[in-house]
Steps between C-alpha positions, in 0.01 A plus 500: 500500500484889521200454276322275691566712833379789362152278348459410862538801651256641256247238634528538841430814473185487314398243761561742782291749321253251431494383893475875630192603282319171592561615834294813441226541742252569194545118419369361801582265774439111513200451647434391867367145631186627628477678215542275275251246715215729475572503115553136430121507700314645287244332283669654148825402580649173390821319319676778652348778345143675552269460188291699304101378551506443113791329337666786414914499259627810491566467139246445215557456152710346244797637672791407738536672842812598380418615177196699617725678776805567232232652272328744755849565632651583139135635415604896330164633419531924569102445573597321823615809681353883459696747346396835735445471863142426597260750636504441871364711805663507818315511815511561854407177626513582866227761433253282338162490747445203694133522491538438100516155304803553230778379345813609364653275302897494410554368203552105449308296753577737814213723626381677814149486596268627757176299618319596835741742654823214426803567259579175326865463304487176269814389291734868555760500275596832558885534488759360244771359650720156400389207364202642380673796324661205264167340416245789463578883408145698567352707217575876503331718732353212714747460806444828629348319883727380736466333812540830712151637286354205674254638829413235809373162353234287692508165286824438237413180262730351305323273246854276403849505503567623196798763413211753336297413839728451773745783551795469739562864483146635514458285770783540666409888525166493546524248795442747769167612358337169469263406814413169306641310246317185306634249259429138368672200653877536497554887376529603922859346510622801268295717678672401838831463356494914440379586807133481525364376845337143454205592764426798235485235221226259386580227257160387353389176246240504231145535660613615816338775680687783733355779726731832488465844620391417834270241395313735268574368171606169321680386250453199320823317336409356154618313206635582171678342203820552544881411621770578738885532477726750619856329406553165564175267569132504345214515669620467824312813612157559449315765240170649582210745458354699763120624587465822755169524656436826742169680568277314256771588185752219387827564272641173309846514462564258216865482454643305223369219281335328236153439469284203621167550717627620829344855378133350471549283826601816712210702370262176596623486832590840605270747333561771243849659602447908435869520335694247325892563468573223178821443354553569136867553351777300480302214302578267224431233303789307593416536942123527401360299812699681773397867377164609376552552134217800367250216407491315830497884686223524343308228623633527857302866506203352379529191723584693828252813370661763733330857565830646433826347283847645518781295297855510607813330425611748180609779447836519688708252399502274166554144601323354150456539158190693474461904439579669786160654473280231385364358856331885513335441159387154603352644846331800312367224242358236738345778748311666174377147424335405808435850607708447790658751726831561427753737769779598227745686650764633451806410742512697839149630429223424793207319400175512754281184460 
């Protein structure tokens, strides 16, 4: 009997534990009714879930879902992860000129960028704090931004939920900076649940259209090839890419996700874009649709055929199986190819385009 007291003791509390983590603000909040109706309204959602506009699993090969996940997770290649600290530069970003296009990028997917006279912040993740400390430890020398480095920012954009995307505590600190936040269908309810004003916020489908900075500029919400989850629930928030047009100029944001002809279509119908942030890292052949492996990178460059090409989404954290410094090699490889023009920065270093 002692034995069996002691068992149950032992499980309740693990299941107290478990109840007050999952009742960590980073996790989220149900999402509201109206919420949730302007979701289930939209023309990519259905069977309770929104869809990709290609048929899209999340894993390819020969492989289990569980397999493939136990292998990256037991994965022990030294390659993965750098030995010395990168070379980084550190920057007074409140001092950069407004009358400037740049960009400063932060390692991983997050970046600050300028275009006509506005400071855009896209995906911060900017301060390590739990969960996120458990699932991702950034590369030495490459956390060395926090949110307090952070000047005044016109438009945040958040491109999915995401834990190397969405940050509660970057966002949580950085709140009082933002003027105006945008996110796909579903992402405002975190937003809102850590403090952000919902008239500051604009939740946004594919192919919609927004005006910002005083009617100035627009952004245009866009698809990609990708997936949501943040605990508990797939797809029930929506992923996206993003196209900033000010003063004749126009940024494409393109977040994550495999390849399919969403780069081609955009240049079609919206012109040449003068700089193209693409992701490149974190890919494999076992999630090969939902991240743009170096082949398909390839042809999304030459099928959107940008003035200007930055990659992102390496060199901070390793969350695959490839060389920490491959996605570099690959950019250096495909720009010499196609004689394309390639901003390769260094982290923290500003980049005028």
């Amino acid at each position: 009997m002692k034995v069996i007291i002691i068992i149950a003791g032992i499980i309740l509390t693990l299941l107290v534990i478990a109840v007050l983590i999952l009742h960590h603000p980073c996790f989220g909040r149900p999402m509201s009714s109206a919420r949730r109706q302007r979701v289930e309204q939209s023309a990519h959602y259905h069977d309770g879930m929104f869809h990709n506009e290609l048929a899209t699993p999340q894993f390819t090969g020969n492989k289990s879902s569980a397999k493939a996940l136990w292998e990256f997770l037991t994965a022990a290649d030294s390659e993965r992860v750098p030995h010395e600290a990168l070379p980084v530069v550190r920057t007074d970003l409140r001092s950069l000129p407004l009358d400037r296009d740049w960009i400063v990028w932060f390692g991983h997917s997050s970046y600050l960028f300028c275009l006509n006279g506005k400071r855009y912040l896209v995906d911060p993740l900017l301060k390590m704090e739990f969960p996120v400390t458990v699932m991702m430890r950034p590369f030495k020398g490459t956390d060395i931004y926090t949110p307090d480095d952070i000047p005044d920012i016109d438009v945040l954009i958040i491109t999915h939920e995401h834990w190397d995307h969405l940050d509660y505590a970057t966002l949580r600190d950085l709140r009082a900076k933002v003027k105006h936040a945008i996110c796909p269908l579903g992402v405002a309810e975190h937003l809102e649940y850590w403090g952000y004003d919902k008239d500051i916020i604009s939740e946004t489908d594919w192919y919609e259209q927004l005006t910002v900075n005083d009617d100035t500029d627009t952004i245009t919400c866009l698809p990609t090839r990708h997936f949501s989850n943040r605990l508990f629930g797939r797809n029930r928030t929506l992923w996206a890419s993003f196209l900033v047009s000010s003063g004749g100029r126009k940024v494409y944001i393109g977040g994550d996700g495999g390849y399919d002809h969403r780069f081609r279509r955009i240049r079609e119908q919206y012109g040449q874009v003068d700089l193209a942030m693409m992701e490149n890292g974190q890919y494999n052949k076992d999630w090969a649709l939902i991240h743009l492996t170096p082949e398909d990178l390839e042809k999304a460059i030459v099928d959107l055929q940008a003035k200007k090409v930055f990659t992102v989404h390496h060199d901070k954290f390793a969350l695959a199986k490839h060389k920490w410094s491959e996605p570099d090699s690959v950019a250096r490889q495909i720009a010499e190819r196609h004689k394309i023009t390639l901003l390769d920065s260094k982290i923290g270093e500003v980049v005028y385009y």
